[in-house]
Biopython code that builds the backbone (N, CA, C, O; Angstrom):
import numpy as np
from Bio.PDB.StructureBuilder import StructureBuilder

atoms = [
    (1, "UNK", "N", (11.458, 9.485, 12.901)),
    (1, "UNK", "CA", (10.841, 8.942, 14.087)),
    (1, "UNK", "C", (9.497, 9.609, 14.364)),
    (1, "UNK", "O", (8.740, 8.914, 15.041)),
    (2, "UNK", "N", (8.971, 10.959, 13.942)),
    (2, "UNK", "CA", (8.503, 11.613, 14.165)),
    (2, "UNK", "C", (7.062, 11.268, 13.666)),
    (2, "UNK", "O", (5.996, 11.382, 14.271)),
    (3, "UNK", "N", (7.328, 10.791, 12.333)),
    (3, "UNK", "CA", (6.267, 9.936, 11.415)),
    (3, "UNK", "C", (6.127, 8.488, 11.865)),
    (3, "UNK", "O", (5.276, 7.735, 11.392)),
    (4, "UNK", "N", (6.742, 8.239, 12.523)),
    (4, "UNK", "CA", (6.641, 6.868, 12.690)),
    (4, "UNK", "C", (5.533, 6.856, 14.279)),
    (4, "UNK", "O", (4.583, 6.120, 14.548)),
    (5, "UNK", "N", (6.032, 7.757, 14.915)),
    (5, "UNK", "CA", (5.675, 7.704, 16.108)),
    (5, "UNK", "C", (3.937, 8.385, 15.819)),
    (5, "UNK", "O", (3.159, 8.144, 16.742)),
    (6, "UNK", "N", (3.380, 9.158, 14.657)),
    (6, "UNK", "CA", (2.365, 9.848, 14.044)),
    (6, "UNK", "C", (1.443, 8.781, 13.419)),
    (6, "UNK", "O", (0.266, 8.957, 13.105)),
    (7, "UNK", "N", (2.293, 7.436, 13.262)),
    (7, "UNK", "CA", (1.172, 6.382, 12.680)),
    (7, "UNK", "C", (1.303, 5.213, 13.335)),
    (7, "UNK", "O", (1.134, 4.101, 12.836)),
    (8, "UNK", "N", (1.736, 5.559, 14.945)),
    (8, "UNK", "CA", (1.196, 4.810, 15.861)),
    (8, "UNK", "C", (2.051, 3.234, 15.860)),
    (8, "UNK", "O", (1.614, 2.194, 16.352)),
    (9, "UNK", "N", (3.274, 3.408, 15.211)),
    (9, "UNK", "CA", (4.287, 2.530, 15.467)),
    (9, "UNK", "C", (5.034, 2.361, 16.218)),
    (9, "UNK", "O", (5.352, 1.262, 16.674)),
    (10, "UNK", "N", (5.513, 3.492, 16.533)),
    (10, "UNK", "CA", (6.254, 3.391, 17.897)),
    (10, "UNK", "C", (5.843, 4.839, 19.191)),
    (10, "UNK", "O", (5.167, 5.825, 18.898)),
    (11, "UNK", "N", (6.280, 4.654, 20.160)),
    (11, "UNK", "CA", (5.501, 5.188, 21.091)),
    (11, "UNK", "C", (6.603, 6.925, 21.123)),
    (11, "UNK", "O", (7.446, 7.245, 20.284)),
    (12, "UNK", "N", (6.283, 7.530, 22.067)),
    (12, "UNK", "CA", (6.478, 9.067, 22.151)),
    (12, "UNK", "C", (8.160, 9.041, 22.414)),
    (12, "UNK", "O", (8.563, 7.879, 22.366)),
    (13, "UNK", "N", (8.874, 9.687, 22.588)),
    (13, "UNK", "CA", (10.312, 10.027, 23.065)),
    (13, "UNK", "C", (9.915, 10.038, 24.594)),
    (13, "UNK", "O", (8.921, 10.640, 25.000)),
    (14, "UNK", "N", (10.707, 9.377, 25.349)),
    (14, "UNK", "CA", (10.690, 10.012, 26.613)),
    (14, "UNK", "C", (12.377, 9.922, 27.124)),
    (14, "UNK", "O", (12.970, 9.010, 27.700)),
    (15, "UNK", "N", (12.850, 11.247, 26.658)),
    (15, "UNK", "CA", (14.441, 11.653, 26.968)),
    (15, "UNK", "C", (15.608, 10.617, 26.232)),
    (15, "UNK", "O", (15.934, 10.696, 25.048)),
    (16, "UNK", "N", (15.920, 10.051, 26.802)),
    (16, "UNK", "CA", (17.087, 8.969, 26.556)),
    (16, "UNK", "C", (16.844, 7.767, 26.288)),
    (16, "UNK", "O", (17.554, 6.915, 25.754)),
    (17, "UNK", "N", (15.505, 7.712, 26.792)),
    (17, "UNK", "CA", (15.343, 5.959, 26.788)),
    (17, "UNK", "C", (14.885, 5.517, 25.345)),
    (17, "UNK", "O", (14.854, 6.392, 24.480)),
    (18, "UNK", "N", (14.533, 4.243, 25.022)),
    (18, "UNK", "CA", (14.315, 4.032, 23.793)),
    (18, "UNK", "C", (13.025, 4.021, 23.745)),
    (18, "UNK", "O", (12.382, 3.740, 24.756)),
    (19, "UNK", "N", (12.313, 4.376, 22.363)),
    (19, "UNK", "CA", (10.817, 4.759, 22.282)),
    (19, "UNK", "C", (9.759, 3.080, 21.834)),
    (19, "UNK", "O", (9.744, 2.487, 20.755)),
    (20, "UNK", "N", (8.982, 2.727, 23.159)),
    (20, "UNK", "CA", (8.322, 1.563, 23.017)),
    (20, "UNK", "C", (8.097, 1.254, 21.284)),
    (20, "UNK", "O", (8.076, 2.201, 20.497)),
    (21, "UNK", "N", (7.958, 0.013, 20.881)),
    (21, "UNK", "CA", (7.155, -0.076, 19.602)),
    (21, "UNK", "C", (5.448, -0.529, 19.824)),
    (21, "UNK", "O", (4.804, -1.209, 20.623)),
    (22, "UNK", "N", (5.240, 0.108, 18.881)),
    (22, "UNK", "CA", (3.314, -0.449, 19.462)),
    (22, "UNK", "C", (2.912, -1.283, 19.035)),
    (22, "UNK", "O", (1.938, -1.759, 19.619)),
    (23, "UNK", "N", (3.481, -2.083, 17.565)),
    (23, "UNK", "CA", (2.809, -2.879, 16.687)),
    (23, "UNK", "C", (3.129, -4.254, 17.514)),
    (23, "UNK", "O", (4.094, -4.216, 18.278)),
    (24, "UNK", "N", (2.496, -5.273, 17.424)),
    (24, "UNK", "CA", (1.937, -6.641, 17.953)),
    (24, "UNK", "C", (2.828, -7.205, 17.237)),
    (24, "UNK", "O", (3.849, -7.693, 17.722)),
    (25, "UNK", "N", (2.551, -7.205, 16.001)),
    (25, "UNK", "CA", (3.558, -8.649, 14.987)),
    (25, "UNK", "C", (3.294, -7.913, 13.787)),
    (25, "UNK", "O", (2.795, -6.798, 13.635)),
    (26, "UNK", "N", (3.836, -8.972, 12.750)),
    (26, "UNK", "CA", (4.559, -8.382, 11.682)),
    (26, "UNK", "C", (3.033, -7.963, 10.509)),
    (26, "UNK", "O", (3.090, -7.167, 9.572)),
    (27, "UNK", "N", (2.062, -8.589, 10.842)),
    (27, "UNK", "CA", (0.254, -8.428, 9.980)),
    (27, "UNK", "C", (0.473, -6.886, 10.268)),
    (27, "UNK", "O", (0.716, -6.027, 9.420)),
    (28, "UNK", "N", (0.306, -6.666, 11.967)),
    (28, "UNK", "CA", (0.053, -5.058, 12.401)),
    (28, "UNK", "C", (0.881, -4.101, 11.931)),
    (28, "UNK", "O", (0.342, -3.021, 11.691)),
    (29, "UNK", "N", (2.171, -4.207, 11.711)),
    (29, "UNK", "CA", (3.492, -3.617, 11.399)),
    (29, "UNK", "C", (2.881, -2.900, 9.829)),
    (29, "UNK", "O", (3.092, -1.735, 9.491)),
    (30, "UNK", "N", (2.076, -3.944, 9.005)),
    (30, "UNK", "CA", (2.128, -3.914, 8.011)),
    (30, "UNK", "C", (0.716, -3.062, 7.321)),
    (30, "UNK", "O", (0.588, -2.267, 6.390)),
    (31, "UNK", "N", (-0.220, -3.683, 8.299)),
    (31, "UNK", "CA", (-1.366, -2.943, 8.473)),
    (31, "UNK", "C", (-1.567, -1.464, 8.321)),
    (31, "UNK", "O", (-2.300, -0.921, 7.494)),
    (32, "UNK", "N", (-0.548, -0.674, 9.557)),
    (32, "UNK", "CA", (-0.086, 0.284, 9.988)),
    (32, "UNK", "C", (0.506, 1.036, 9.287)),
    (32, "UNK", "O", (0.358, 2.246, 9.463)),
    (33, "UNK", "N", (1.505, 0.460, 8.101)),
    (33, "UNK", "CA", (2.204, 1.030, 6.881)),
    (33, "UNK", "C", (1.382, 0.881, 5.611)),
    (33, "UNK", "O", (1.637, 1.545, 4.607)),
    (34, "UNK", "N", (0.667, 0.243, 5.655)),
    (34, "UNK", "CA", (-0.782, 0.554, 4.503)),
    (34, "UNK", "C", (-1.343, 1.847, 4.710)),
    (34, "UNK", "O", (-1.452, 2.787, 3.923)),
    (35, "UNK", "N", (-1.626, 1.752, 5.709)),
    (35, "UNK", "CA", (-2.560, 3.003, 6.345)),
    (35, "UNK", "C", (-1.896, 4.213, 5.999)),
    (35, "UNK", "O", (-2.715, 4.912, 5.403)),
    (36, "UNK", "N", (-0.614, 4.889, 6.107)),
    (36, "UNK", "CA", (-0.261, 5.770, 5.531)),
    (36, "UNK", "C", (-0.010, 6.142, 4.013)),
    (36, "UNK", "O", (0.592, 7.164, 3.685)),
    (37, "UNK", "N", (-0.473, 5.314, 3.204)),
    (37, "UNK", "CA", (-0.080, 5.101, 1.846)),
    (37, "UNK", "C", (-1.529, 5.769, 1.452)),
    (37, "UNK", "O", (-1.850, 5.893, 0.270)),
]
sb = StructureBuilder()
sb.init_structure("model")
sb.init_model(0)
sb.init_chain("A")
sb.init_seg("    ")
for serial, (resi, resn, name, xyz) in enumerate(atoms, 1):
    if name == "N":
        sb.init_residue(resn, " ", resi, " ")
    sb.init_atom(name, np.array(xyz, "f"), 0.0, 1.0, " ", f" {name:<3s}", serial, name[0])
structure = sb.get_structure()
């Protein structure tokens, strides 16, 4: 989660709740996982 949340996919921990996702649709999702490669 830690990496995920580091390349701006999903949003920070806040306690219990579930951590927002940031990506728009599935182009950005993908965009986003290029980018770390």
């Amino acid at each position: 989660m830690d990496q995920l949340e580091r390349a701006g996919i999903v949003g920070p921990a806040q306690g219990s709740k579930a951590r927002d996702v940031m990506c728009v649709d599935d182009n950005d999702l993908e965009m986003r996982l290029n980018n770390l490669q």
